[in-house]
C-alpha positions as CSV (number, residue, x, y, z in Angstrom):
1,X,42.9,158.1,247.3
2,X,43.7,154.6,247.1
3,X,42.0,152.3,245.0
4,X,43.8,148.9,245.6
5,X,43.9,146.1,247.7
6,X,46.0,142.7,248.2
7,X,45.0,140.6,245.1
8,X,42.3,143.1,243.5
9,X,42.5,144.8,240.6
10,X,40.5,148.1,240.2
11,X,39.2,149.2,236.9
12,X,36.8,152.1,235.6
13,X,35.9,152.2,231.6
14,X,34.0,153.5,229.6
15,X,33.0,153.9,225.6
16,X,32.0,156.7,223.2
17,X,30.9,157.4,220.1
18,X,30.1,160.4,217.5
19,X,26.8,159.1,215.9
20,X,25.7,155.8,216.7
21,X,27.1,154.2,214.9
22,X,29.9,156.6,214.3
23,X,33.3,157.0,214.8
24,X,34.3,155.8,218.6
25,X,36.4,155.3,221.2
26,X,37.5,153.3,224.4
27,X,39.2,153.7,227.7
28,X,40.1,152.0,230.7
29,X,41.8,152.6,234.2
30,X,43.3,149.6,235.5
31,X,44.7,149.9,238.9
32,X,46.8,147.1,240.4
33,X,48.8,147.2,243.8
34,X,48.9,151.3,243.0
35,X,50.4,150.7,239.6
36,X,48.2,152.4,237.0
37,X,47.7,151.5,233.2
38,X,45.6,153.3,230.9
39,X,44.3,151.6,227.8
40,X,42.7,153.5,225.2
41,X,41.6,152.4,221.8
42,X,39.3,153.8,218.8
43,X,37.4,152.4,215.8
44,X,36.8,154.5,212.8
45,X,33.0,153.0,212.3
46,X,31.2,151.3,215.5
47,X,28.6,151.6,218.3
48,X,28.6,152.7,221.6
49,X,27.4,149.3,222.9
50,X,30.8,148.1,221.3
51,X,33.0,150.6,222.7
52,X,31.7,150.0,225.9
53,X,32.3,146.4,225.7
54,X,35.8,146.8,224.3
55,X,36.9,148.5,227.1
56,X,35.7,145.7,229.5
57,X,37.7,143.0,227.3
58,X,40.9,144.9,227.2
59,X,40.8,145.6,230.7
60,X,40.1,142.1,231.3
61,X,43.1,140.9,229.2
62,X,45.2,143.4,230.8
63,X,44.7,141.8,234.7
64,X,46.4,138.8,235.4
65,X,44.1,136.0,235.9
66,X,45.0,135.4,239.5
67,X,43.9,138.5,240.5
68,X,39.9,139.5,241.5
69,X,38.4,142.6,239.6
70,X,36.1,145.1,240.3
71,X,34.9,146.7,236.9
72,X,33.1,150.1,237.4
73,X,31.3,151.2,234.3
74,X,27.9,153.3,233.6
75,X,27.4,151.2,230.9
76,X,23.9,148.7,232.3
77,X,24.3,147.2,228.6
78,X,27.7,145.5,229.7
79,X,26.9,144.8,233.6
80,X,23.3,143.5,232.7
81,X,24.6,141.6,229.4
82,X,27.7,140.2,232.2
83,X,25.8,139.5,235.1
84,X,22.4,138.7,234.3
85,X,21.4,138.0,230.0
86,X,24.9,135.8,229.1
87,X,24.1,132.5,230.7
88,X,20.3,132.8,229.0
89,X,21.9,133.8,225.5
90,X,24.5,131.0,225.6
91,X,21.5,128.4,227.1
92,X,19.4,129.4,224.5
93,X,22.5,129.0,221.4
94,X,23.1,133.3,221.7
95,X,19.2,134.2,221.5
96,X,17.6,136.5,222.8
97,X,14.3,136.1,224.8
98,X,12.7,137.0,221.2
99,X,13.9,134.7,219.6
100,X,16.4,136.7,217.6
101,X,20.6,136.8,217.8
102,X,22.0,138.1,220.2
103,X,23.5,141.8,219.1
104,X,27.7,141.8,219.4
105,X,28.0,138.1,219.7
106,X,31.7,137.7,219.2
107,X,32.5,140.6,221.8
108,X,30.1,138.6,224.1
109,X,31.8,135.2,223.7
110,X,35.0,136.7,223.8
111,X,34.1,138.6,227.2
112,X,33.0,135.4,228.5
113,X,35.8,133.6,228.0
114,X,37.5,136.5,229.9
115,X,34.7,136.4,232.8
116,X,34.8,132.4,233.0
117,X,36.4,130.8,236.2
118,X,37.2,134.0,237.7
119,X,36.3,137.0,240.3
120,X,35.0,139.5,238.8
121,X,32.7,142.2,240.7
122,X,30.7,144.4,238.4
123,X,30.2,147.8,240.0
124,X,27.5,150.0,238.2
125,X,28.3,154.1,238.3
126,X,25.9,157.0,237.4
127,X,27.3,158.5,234.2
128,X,28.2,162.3,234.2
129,X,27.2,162.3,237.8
130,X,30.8,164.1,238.2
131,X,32.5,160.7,239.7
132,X,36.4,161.5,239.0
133,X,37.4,158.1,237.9
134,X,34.4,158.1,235.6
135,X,34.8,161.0,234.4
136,X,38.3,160.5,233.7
137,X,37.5,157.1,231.5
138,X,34.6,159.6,229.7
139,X,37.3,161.9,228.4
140,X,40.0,159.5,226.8
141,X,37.3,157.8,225.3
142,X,35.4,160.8,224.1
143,X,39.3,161.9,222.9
144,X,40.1,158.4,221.0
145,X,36.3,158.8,219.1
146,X,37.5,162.2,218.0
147,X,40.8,160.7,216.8
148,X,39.2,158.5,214.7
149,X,36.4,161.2,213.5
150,X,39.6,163.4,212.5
151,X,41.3,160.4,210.8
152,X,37.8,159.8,208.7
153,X,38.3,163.5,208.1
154,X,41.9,163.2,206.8
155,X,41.3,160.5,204.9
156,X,38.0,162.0,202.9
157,X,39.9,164.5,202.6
158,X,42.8,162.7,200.6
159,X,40.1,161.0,198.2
């Protein structure tokens, strides 16, 4: 299956974490004009919200600015927080509708400033619904939060 057209880069991530907050991990699948790039990362103490929104950034970061995006995710924190909550939040000095600060602020700003003056489709996919790219993005994710849970290991272990 091909997932690329002329000018269009074609991403699936996703974010995981043991515990939440917990040890976690990232992934993306960046597809442009059929070259593929995984991009995987892992934080030792984190949230799932923030592992999802990692995965966004770095695939944003990786796709050249020229290009449009589609980003497929199951993550409605990061589409909603992308396409509907960030203009309020920066309208309102990064409040919420409560009143109170916005959660993950600097991954926020920095995903708008990734986001800003450019094409970027948010697709939204069903989670564990047995969608192969998805599930793909699930499992180096879920692998980079148990590499960090394993390096907590080691390292309580050397105390």
């Amino acid at each position: 299956m091909t997932m690329q057209t002329n000018g269009q880069a074609i991403v699936f991530t996703d974010g995981a974490c043991l515990g939440n907050p917990g040890p976690g991990g990232y992934a993306a699948v960046v597809n442009i004009a059929g070259k593929e790039q995984i991009i995987v990362g892992r934080d030792p103490s984190t949230t799932n919200n923030k592992m999802e929104m990692l995965a966004a950034i770095k695939a944003l970061e990786a796709v050249p600015h020229s290009l449009s995006i589609i980003i497929h995710s199951d993550s409605q924190y990061v589409i909603k927080g992308a396409t509907q909550w960030l203009r309020g939040w920066k309208a309102k000095g990064w409040r919420k509708a409560d009143g109170n600060p916005v959660l993950n602020q600097d991954l926020w700003m920095q995903l708008d400033g990734l986001i800003s003056n450019r094409k970027v489709t948010w697709q939204w996919v069903k989670g564990h619904a047995g969608h192969e790219q998805n599930e793909r993005v699930d499992g180096l994710a879920n692998a980079e939060a148990q590499k960090a849970a394993e390096t907590l290991r080691q390292v309580g272990r050397a105390k």
